[in-house]
Structure formats: structure tokens, C-alpha cells
MARMI-349007 format. One line per 2 residues: number of its first residue (from 1); for each residue x, y, z of C-alpha. Coordinates in pm, whole numbers, padded with zeros to 5 digits. Layout:
NUM) X,Y,Z  ...
REM end
This chain:
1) 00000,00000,00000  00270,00247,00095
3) 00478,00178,-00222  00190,00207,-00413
5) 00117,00552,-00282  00465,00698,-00355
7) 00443,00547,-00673  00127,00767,-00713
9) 00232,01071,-00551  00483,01020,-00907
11) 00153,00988,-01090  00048,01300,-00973
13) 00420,01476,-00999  00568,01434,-00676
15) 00599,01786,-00507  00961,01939,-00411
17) 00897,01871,-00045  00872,01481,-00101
19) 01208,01501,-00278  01379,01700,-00002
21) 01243,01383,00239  01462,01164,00020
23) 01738,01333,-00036  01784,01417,00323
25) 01717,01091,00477  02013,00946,00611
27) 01867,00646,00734  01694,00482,00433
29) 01741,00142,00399  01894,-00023,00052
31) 01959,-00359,-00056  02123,-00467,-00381
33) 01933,-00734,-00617  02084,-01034,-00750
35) 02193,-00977,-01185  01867,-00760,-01246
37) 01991,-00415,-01126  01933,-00144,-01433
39) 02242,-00022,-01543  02353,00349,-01450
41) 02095,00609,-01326  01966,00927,-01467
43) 02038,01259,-01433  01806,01508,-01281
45) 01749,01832,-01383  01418,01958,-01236
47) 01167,01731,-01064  00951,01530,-01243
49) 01118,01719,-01562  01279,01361,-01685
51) 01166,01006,-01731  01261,00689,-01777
53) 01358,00544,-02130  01117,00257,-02200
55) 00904,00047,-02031  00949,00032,-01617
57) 00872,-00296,-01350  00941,-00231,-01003
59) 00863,-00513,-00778  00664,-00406,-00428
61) 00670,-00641,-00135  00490,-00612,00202
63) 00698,-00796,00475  00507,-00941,00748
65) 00779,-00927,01005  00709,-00791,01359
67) 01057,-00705,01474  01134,-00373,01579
69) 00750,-00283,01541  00398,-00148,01750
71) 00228,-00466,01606  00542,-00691,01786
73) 00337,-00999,01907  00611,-01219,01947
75) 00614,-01429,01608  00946,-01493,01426
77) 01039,-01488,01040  00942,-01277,00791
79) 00738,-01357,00479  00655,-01173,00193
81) 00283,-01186,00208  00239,-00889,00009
83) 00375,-00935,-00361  00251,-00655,-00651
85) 00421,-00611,-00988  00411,-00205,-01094
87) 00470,-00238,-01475  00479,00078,-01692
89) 00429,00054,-02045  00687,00161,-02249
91) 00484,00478,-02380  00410,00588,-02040
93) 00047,00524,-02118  -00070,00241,-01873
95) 00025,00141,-01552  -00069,-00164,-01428
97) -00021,-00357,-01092  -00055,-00718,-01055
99) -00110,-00913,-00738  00047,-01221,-00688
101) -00164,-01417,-00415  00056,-01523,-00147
103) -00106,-01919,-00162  00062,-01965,-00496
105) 00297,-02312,-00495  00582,-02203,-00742
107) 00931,-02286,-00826  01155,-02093,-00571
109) 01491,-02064,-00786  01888,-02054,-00658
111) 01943,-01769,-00395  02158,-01565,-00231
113) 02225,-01663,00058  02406,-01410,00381
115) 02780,-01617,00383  02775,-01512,00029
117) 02686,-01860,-00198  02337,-02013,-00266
119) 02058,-02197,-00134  01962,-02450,-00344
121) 01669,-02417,-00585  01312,-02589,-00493
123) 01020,-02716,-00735  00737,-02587,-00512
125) 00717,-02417,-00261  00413,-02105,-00149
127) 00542,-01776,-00268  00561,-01571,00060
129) 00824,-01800,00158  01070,-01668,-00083
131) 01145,-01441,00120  01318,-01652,00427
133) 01494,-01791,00142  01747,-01507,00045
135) 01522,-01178,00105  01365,-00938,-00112
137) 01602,-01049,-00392  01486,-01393,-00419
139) 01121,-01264,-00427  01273,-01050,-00730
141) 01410,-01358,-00890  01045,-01584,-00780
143) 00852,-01348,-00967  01114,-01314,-01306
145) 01104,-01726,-01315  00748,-01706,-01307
147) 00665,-01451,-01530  00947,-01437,-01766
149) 00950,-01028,-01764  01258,-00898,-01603
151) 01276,-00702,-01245  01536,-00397,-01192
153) 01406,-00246,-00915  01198,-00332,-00570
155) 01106,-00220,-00251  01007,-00369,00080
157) 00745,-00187,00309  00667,-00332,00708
159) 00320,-00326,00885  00423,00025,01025
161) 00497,00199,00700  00129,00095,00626
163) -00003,00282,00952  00217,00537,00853
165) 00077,00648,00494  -00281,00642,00632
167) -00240,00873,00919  -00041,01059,00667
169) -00320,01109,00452  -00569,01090,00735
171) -00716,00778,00617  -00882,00601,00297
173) -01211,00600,00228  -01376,00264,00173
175) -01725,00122,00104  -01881,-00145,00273
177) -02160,-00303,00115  -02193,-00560,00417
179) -02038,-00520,00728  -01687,-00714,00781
181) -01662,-00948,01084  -01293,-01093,01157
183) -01204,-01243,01516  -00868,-01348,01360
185) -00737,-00974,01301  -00970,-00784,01557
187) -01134,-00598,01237  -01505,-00465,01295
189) -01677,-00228,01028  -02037,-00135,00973
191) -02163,-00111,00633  -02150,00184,00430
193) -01883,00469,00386  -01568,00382,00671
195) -01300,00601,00688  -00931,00368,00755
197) -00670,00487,00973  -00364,00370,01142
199) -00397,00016,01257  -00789,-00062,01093
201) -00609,00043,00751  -00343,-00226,00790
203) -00614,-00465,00929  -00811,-00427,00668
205) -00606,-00499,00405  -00464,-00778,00609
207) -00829,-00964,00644  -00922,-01306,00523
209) -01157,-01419,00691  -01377,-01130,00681
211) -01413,-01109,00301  -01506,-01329,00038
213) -01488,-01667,00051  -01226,-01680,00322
215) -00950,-01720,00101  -00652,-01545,-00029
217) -00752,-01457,-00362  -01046,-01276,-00232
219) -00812,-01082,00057  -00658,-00941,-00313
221) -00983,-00876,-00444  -01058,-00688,-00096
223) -00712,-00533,-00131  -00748,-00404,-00493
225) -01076,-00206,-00358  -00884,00005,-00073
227) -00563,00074,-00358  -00792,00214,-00600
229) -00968,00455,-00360  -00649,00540,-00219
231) -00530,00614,-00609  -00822,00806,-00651
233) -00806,00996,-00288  -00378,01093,-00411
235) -00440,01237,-00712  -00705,01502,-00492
237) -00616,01822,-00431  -00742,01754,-00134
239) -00403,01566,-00107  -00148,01720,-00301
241) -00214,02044,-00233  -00129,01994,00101
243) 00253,02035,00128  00181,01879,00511
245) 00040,01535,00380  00301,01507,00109
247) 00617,01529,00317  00440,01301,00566
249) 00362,01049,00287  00742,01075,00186
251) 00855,01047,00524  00654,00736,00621
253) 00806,00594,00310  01145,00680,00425
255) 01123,00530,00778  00937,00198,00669
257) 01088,00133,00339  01426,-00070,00196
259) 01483,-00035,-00182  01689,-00149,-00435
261) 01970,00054,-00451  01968,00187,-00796
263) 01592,00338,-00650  01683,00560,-00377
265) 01805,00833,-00517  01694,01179,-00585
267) 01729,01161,-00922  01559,00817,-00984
269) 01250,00917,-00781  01241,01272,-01010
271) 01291,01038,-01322  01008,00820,-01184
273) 00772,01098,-01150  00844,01205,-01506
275) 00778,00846,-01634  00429,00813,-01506
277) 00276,01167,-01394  00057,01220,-01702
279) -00113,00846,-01685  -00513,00869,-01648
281) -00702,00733,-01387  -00869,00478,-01630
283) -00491,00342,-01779  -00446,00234,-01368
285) -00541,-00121,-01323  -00495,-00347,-01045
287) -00538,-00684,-01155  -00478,-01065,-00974
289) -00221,-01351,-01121  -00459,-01614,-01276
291) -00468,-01949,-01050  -00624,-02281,-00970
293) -00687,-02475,-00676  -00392,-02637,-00612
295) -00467,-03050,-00694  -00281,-03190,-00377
297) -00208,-02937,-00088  -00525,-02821,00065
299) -00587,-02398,00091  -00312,-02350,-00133
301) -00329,-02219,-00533  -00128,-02357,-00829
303) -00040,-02035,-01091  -00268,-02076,-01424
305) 00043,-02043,-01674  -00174,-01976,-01983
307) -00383,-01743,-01856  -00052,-01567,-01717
309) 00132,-01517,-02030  -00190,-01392,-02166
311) -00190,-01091,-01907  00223,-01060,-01908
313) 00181,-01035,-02324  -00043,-00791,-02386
315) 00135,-00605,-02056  00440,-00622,-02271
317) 00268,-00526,-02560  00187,-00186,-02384
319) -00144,-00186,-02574  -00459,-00038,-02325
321) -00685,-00308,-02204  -00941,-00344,-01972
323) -01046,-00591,-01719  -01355,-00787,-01723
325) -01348,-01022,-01404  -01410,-00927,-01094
327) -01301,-01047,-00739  -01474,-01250,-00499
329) -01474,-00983,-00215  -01524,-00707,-00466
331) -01921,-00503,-00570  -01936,-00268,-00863
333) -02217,-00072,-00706  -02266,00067,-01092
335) -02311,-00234,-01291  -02650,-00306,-01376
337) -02854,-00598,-01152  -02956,-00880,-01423
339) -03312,-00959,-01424  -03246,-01350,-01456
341) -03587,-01407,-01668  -03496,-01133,-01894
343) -03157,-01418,-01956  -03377,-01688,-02123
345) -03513,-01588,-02501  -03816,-01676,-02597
347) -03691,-01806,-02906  -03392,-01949,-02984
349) -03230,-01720,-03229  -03064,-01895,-03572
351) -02711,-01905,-03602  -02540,-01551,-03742
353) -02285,-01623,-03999  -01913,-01498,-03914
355) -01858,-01136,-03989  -01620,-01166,-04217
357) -01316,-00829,-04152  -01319,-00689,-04518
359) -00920,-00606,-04602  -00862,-00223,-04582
361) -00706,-00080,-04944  -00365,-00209,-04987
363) -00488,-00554,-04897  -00437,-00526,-04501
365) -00669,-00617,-04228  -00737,-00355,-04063
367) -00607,-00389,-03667  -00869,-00378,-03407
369) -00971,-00090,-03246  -01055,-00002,-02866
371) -00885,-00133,-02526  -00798,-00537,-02529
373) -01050,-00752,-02328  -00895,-00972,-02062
375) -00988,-01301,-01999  -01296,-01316,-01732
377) -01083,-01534,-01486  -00812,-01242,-01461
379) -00986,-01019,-01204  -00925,-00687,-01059
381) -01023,-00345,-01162  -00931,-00002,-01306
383) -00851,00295,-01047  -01142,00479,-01194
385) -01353,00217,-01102  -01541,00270,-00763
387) -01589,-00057,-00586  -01678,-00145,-00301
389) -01609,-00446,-00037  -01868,-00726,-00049
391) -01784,-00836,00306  -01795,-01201,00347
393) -02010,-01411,00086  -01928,-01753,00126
395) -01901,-01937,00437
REM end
């Protein structure tokens, strides 16, 4: 959440006082990745003046570890239980962010490992284990091995940079459309409008149980809701004409964040803000990795490969698209309720011929026109898109 609200601070054109925060933080944390670090840098000149050359993938990781933190209760490890892939097309058109659920049984490749050589590879293990497993660069290299596209930057955000950004902004606002009931995270909410600060911001994005069907694919769907209101709520002026709520959304990034090292630099983040600042609310989508239950190991998902390279190509492609699946924990209070008799015809119509594409002069077909249609099984949403959270809806 945190990364993904610097990211659109850039969106917006981050403001000179979020740029002072990083250049004059001596304490930011950096970490270099393993054979995917972008070479060089790029020179600033004026903020957000610059950009990037190309298309641009930054990996974002939410770490579940309680050391040194207010939410401390005593559990060891760390696992990367948040994983979302910020891909910008290579026109600075689209930005999209996938969610990889946490469930997912994958290959974990060769990894660094701290006395400098390598664990060994695996053939399966769940993807938030990666992370125990040689840290936020093996992640990187999980989610290159499964998606083929290559990963030169990433950042890693704790529970407390999450509190952080929503007292910083004062809290996201959220719809309910039932209310949320979750004895395993503490997390209460009425229907209707709730307003998500502090530690019921990080709950709430950390429910299962209360959304849904229990599971982890509709936690993303749940999560997807509360990133595209907070997209919405950054690009306000509300919020960035308020040189107080920028500099506090920088600093919480600041003391809650470790990034790739090639990332945390003045210039990068001015680069970054002239990569992506002119994108439109509708070319934001959030959207989930494909997957299956997994055949043998109960509550856990196997990745749906064809599906995958379907999103990752036209990603790559850089052409507009639009998503057409939604999540399990997710309500489009805007979509129109089907009348289920007005489903069955009367009749049953005869069978239309093909429509045949007549060849434009010169012999071509002409190429299709409009935004490309995912798949329905690839959920998530558009930032423009106001959803809302359908609470729990299977038990």
C-alpha cells in the first residue's frame, strides 16, 4: 500500500517537499538485487522534468515481520505476504499492478544466501516463503522465473509503513456493502462509507476471513478495492495540495521502506515521476495472477500459466486493455442488476454467420480498435472504477 502511494504521488508529480524527504534521509534502507539491477541512473534536472527510457517494472513487497515494530506480538520470520508487480508501459500510457496471491505453490529458484553462496533451488514451494529464502532479492528472482519479464528495481514496506501512509493522509475512504466481521485480526466495520486509519487500515487490508470466501484470492480482491480509492483519494487536491500530507507520505516511506539501490536516489525518484505523472485514472489497473486450486495441498493455489502469459503479453505489448473479471470480495455498485428471466429468449435465435473483416485498401486487415478484453478469470479493476467491499459471501 505504501509503495503504491509513492508510486502515485509520481503519478500526480511528486511535489519538491517529497524530494527533499529523500534526499535528506540518512537512514533509508537499501539492498542490492541479485543480476537484475538497471544499469547506471539518470540525471536530474528539475523534478519530475525527466523520465525513464522505455518500459518500467518495479517489484513491491509487504513484509510481514514484527521485529522492531507497535504490532510486535512475538512471532518470528518474515514472509513476503504482500507481492505486486508495478509495470509501466513503455509509452508511459498504462500502468498496471498485478497481485500475486501469497497461496501460490511455485518454483523458488537458486538464492543468495548471507555467507555469500546459494541456497539451493526448490520445485514448489508457497510464494511468501521466498522471502526466508534469500530476502527481497529472491522474491525479485520468484517473480522473473514465473513470469518471464525482467525485475530492476523493488522495494520492501513493514506493517508500520502501512499505519504510517494512512495517518499521513488521514485515512482512505472505503465502502462497505456488508459489514466485515474478523475475530482473527480484531477488524469490525459497519456497512457503508468507513474512513481507515492507522492500525484498521493495515487490518483491513490484512483480512481473510472477513471477506469473500475466506481465502486469499479474495483478501486481493478486498485489497485491490482500498488501492484504488487510495489512487483516486492521491491524485485530490485535497491531497497534493497539502505540502503537510506530502512530506508526511514521503517520510513514512522513508522510515518503513528498503529499496533497491539503484531506486533511492533523488534523481531516480524525479525520473520516476516524469515516467508516469501524465497516466489517467482509467490506464491504472490493479489486476490478480490467474490461478487454480492447487490439486494436492489443501488452501493452497497452483499459478494458471496460460492465462498468465496472456496478461504478461499484452502487458508487454503496452497496448490499453481493460479488465472484465471481478473479485470474490469485490461489488461494482454501478453495474446493472440482471433480471435473470430477462436471460432466457423466448426463441432461440438462428445461427449468425461470421462477420467476415473486409481487407482495408492495400490488402491489409485492418487492426482492431478499442482497449484489449482480458480473460474473465483475470480479475481486478481499473482505479477509476469505484468498488466497493462485499464483506464475506461464502461461508
Amino acid at each position: 500500500m505504501l509503495l503504491t502511494g509513492l508510486i502515485v504521488l509520481a503519478l500526480s508529480g511528486i511535489s519538491v517537499a517529497a524530494y527533499a524527504v529523500w534526499g535528506l534521509a540518512s537512514g533509508l534502507k537499501t539492498i542490492d538485487l541479485v543480476e537484475t539491477e538497471a544499469e547506471g541512473g539518470v540525471d536530474a534536472v528539475d523534478a519530475g522534468s525527466q523520465s525513464l527510457d522505455g518500459a518500467l517494472t518495479i517489484l513491491l513487497v509487504g513484509s510481514d515481520s514484527r521485529a522492531d515494530s507497535e504490532f510486535d506480538d512475538g512471532e518470528e520470520g518474515e514472509l513476503n505476504d504482500v507481492n505486486l508487480l508495478l509495470h509501466i508501459s513503455a509509452d508511459h500510457q498504462n500502468a498496471t499492478v498485478v497481485s500475486f496471491p501469497r497461496d501460490l505453490m511455485v518454483p523458488i529458484p537458486s538464492c543468495p544466501n548471507p555467507d555469500g553462496g546459494y541456497y539451493s533451488a526448490m520445485s514448489e514451494q508457497m510464494l511468501n516463503t521466498a522471502m526466508s529464502y534469500g530476502g527481497l532479492a529472491c522474491v525479485a528472482l520468484t517473480i522473473e522465473n514465473l513470469t518471464g519479464i525482467d525485475i530492476p528495481y523493488a522495494g520492501l514496506i513493514t506493517f508500520d509503513g502501512v499505519v504510517g501512509i494512512s495517518n499521513a493522509i488521514g485515512g482512505v475512504t472505503v465502502c462497505l456493502t456488508e459489514p466485515i466481521e474478523d475475530e482473527y485480526t480484531g477488524l469490525y466495520l459497519d456497512a457503508g462509507d468507513q474512513v481507515l486509519v492507522g492500525a484498521t487500515a493495515l487490518q483491513f487490508l490484512r483480512t481473510r476471513h472477513g471477506v469473500g470466501n475466506g481465502g486469499d484470492v479474495s483478501r486481493i480482491s478486498n485489497q485491490q478495492v482500498f488501492m484504488s480509492a487510495l489512487v483516486r483519494q492521491l491524485q485530490s487536491a485535497d491531497t497534493l495540495g497539502n505540502p503537510v500530507k506530502v512530506y508526511g507520505l514521503a517520510k513514512a516511506g522513508v522510515e518503513n521502506m528498503t529499496l533497491s539501490s539503484n531506486m533511492a536516489t533523488v534523481q531516480f525518484m524525479q525520473a520516476l515521476a516524469g515516467t508516469v505523472k501524465d497516466i489517467d485514472l482509467e490506464r491504472i489497473n490493479f489486476v490478480q495472477y490467474p490461478s487454480f486450486t492447487h490439486p494436492y495441498e489443501a488452501g493452497r493455489l497452483t499459478p494458471d500459466y496460460a492465462s498468465g502469459q496472456i496478461l504478461f503479453d499484452v502487458l508487454l505489448s503496452g497496448q490499453p486493455f481493460e479488465v472484465t473479471g471481478r473479485g470474490e470480495a469485490v461489488v461494482d455498485p454501478t453495474a446493472p442488476v440482471e433480471d435473470p428471466a430477462a436471460t432466457v429468449p423466448a426463441e432461440t435465435p438462428a445461427e449468425e454467420a461470421p462477420v467476415e473483416e473486409v481487407p482495408a485498401e492495400g490488402g491489409e486487415t485492418p487492426a482492431p480498435t478499442g482497449p484489449v478484453q482480458l480473460p474473465g478469470n483475470i480479475t481486478g479493476q481499473s482505479a477509476a472504477n469505484q468498488t466497493c467491499s462485499a464483506g464475506r459471501t461464502t461461508y
